[in-house]
Legacy VTK file of the C-alpha trace (Angstrom):
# vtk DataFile Version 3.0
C-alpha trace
ASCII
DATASET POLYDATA
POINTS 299 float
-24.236 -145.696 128.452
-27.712 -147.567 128.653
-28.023 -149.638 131.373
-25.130 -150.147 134.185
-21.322 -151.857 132.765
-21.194 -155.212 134.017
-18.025 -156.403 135.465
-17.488 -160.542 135.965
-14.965 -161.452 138.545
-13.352 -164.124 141.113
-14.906 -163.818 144.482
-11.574 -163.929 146.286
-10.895 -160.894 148.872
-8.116 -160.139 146.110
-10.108 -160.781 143.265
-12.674 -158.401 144.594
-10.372 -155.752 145.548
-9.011 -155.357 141.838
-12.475 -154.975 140.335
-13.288 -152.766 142.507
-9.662 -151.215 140.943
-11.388 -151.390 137.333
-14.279 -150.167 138.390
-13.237 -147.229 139.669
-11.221 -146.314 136.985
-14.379 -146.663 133.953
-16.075 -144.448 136.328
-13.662 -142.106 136.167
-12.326 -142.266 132.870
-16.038 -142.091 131.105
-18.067 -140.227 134.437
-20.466 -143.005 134.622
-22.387 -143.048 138.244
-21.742 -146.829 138.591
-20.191 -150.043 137.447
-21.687 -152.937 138.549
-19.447 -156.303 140.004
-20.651 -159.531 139.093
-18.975 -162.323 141.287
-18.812 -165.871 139.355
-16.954 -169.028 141.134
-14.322 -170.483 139.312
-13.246 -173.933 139.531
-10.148 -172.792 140.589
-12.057 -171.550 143.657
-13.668 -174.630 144.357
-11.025 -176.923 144.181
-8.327 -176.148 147.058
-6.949 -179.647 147.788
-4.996 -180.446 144.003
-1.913 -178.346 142.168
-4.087 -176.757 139.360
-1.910 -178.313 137.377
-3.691 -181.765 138.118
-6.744 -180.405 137.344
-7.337 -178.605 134.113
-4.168 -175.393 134.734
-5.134 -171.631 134.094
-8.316 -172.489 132.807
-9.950 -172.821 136.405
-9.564 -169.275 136.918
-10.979 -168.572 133.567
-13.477 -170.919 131.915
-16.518 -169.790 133.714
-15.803 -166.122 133.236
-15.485 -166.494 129.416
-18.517 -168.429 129.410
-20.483 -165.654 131.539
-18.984 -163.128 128.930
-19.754 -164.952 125.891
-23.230 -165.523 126.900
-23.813 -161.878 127.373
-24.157 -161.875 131.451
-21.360 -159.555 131.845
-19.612 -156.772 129.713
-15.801 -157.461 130.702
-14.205 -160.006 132.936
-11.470 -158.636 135.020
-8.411 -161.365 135.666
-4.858 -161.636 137.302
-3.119 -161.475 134.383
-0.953 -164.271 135.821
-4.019 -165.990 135.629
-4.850 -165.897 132.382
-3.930 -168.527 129.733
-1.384 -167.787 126.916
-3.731 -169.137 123.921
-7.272 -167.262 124.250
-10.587 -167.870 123.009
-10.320 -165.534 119.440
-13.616 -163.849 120.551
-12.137 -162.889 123.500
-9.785 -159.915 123.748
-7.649 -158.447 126.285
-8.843 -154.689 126.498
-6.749 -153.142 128.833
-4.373 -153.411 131.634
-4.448 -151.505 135.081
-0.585 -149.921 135.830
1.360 -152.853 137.132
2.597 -152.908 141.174
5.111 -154.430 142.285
6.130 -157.602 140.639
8.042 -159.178 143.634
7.382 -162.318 145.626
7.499 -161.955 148.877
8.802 -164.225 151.241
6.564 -165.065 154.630
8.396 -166.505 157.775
11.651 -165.755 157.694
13.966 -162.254 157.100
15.479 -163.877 153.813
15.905 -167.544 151.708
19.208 -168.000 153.165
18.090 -167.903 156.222
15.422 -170.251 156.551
16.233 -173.230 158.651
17.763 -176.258 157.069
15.106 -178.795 155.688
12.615 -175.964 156.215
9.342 -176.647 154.348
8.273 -173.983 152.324
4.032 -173.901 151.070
3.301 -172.914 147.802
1.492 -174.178 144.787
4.048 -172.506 142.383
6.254 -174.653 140.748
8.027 -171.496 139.611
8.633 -170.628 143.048
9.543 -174.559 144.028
12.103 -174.627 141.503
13.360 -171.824 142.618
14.190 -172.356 145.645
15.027 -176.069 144.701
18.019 -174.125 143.047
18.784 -171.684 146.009
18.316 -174.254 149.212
18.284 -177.883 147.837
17.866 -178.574 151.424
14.395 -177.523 151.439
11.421 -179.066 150.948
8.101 -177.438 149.295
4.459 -178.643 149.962
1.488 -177.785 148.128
-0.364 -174.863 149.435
-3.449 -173.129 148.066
-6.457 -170.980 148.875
-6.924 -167.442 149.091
-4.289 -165.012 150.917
-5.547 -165.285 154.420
-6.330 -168.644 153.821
-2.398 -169.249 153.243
-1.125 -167.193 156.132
-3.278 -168.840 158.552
-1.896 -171.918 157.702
1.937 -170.369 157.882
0.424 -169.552 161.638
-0.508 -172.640 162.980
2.735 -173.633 162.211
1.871 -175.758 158.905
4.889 -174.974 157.225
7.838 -172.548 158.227
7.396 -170.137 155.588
5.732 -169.671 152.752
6.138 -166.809 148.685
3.163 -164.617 147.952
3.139 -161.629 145.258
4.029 -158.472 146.743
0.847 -156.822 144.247
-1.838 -159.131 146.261
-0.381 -158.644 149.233
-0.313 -154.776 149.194
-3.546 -154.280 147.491
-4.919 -156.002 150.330
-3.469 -153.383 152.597
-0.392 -156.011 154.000
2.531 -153.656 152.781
4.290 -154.960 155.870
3.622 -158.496 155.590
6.858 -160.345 154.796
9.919 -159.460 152.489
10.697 -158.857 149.229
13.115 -161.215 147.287
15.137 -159.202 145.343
15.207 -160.494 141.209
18.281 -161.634 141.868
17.143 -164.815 143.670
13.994 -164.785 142.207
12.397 -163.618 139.025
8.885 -163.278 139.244
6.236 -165.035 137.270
5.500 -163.814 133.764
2.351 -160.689 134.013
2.884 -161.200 137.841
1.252 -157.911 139.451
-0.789 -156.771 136.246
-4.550 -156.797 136.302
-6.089 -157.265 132.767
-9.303 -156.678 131.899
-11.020 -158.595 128.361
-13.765 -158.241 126.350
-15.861 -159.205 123.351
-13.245 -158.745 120.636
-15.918 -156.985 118.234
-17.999 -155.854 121.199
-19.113 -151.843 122.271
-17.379 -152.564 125.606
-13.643 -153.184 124.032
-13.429 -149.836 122.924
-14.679 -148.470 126.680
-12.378 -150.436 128.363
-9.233 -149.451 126.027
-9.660 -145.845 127.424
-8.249 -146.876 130.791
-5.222 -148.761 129.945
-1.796 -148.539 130.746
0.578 -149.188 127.500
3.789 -149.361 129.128
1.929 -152.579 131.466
0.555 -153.843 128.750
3.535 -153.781 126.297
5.720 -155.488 128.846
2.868 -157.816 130.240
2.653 -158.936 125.988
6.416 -159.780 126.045
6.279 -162.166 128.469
3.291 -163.808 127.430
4.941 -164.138 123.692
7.607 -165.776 124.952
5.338 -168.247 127.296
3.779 -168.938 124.044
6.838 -169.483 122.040
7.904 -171.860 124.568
4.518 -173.651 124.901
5.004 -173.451 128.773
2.037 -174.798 130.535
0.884 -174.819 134.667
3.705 -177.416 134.728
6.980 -175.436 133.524
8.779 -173.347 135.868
9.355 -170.389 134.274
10.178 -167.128 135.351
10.056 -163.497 133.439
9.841 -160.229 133.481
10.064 -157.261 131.232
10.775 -153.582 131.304
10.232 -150.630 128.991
13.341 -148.780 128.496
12.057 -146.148 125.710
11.396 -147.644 122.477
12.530 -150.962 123.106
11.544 -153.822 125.670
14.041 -155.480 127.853
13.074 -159.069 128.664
15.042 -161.186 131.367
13.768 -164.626 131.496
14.834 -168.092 133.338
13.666 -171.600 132.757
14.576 -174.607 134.997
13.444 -178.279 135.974
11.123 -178.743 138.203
13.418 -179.309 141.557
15.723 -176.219 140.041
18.787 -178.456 139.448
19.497 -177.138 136.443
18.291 -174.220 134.266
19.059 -171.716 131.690
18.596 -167.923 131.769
19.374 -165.132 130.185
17.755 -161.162 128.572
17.512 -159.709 125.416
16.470 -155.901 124.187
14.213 -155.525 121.403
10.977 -155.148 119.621
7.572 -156.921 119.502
9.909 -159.892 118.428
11.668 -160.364 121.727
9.896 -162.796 123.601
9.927 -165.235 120.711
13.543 -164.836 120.140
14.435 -164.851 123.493
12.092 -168.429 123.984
14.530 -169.752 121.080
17.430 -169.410 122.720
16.791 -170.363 125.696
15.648 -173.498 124.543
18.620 -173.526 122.132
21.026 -173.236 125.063
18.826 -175.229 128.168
20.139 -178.334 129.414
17.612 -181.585 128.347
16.381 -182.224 131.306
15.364 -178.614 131.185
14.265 -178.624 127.573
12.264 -181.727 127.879
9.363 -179.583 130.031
8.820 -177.119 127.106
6.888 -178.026 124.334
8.680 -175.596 121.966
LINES 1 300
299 0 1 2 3 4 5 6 7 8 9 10 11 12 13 14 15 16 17 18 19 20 21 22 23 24 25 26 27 28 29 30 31 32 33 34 35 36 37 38 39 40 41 42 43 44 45 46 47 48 49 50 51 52 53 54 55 56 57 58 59 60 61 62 63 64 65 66 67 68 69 70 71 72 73 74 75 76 77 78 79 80 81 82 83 84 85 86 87 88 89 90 91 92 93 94 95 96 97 98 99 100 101 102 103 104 105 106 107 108 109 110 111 112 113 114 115 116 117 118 119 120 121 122 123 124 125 126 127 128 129 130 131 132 133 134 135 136 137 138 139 140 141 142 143 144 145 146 147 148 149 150 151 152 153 154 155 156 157 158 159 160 161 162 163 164 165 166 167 168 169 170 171 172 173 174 175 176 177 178 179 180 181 182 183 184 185 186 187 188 189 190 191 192 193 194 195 196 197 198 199 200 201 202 203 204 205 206 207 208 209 210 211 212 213 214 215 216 217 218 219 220 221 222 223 224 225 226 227 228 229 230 231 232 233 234 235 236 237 238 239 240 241 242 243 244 245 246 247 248 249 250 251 252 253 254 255 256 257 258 259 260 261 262 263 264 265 266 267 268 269 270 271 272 273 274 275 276 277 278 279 280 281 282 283 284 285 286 287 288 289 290 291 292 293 294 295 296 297 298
């Protein structure tokens, strides 16, 4: 191609580390000699001290990256899909999707949940993961806790907070395959596109058809599942909701749980099926979901 691809991303350690991800694979997939990496601050990355749902949700992590791709500065914008906001600019597409890792949380400071001491305090800036353990260990207490990964486990050493949840995916593409332990699905399912790196584009731009060639369908059939049924329920940065589906040959297993914010009470359940399952599956949850539980869901 003319000129060198332009990549917009997150300055984050992480953030970094999966473009570089992206970027290796266009080079690969097309033989280019290079891929530039364009680093643009988010909001998100500004602002440490507030639950992002306080301050404007998702969108931190995305607004100024749409803005640099919409004004031409950069080809694609590579995300956390995670990250990314159910309802998307309609000029924006999602291209592709890297394979997904490992779509655990893993638990920092002690060897499992039950074990964690009683009235432990637990950082994290999930409510997901608050409710979750709200529901597992009523007993303990969550505080908010944000920043990049080493950012968080520094704080988890000087004794801050007795333990804290990070995805397995961040942790072990930052090389810390031994730091802390996984939480079986069980206990806790993960966040809906937790461990799936998406990468978007100009929806009637050159560079959507580039970046198609590298991505992973069976990631980005599951990874559109759980985002259909986030939609369907209009869950925002304030509803803790877990998901997480699975391609089992031509049909899509979704498991999915929704609860109140402390974890009191919630609803869960799974359904197989088409392109229609995460919708369906949103409805009947909602249809079955105690009020205080239906109350946080706009759907």
């Amino acid at each position: 191609m003319a000129g060198s691809f332009r990549l917009g991303t997150r300055g984050s350690p992480l953030a970094l580390v999966q473009a570089g991800m992206v970027r290796d694979a266009l080079i690969a997939a097309h033989g280019w000699s290079d891929v530039d990496i364009v680093v643009i601050r988010t909001t998100g990355d500004r602002v440490q001290d507030r639950a992002l749902a306080e301050i404007g949700g998702k969108a931190l992590w995305t607004k100024e990256l749409d803005r640099a791709l919409l004004a031409g500065e950069v080809d694609a914008c590579v995300h956390s899909m995670k990250d990314v906001e159910t309802i998307r600019p309609r000029e924006i597409a999602i291209a592709a999707m890297l394979e997904r890792a490992d779509v655990r949380d893993r638990l920092i400071g002690a060897d499992a949940i039950a074990d964690l001491r009683h009235g432990a305090v637990v950082g994290t800036s999930s409510p997901r993961r608050a409710a979750q353990l709200g529901r597992l260990r009523p007993d303990v207490r969550t505080t908010l806790f944000r920043g990049n990964v080493d950012t968080r486990l520094g704080k988890l050493a000087v004794g801050e907070v007795d333990a804290t949840l990070l995805a397995a995916a961040g942790l072990d593409r930052l090389g810390r395959h031994d730091t802390g332990v996984a939480v079986p699905f069980e206990e806790m399912l993960p966040a809906p596109a937790q461990g799936a790196v998406g990468i978007e584009t100009l929806a009637d731009g050159p560079a959507r058809a580039l970046v198609a060639a590298i991505d992973h369908a069976t990631t980005t059939c599951a990874v559109a599942a759980e985002r259909a049924l986030l939609a369907a329920l209009a869950a925002d940065c304030h509803s803790p909701v877990a998901a997480l589906a699975t391609i089992e040959g031509e049909q899509v297993h979704l498991r999915a749980q929704l609860l109140t914010e402390r974890g009191d009470e919630w609803v869960e359940g799974a359904l197989r099926g088409g392109d229609e399952v995460g919708a369906v599956l949103a409805h009947d949850l909602l249809a079955r979901a105690p009020a205080a539980v239906r109350q946080l869901f706009a759907g």
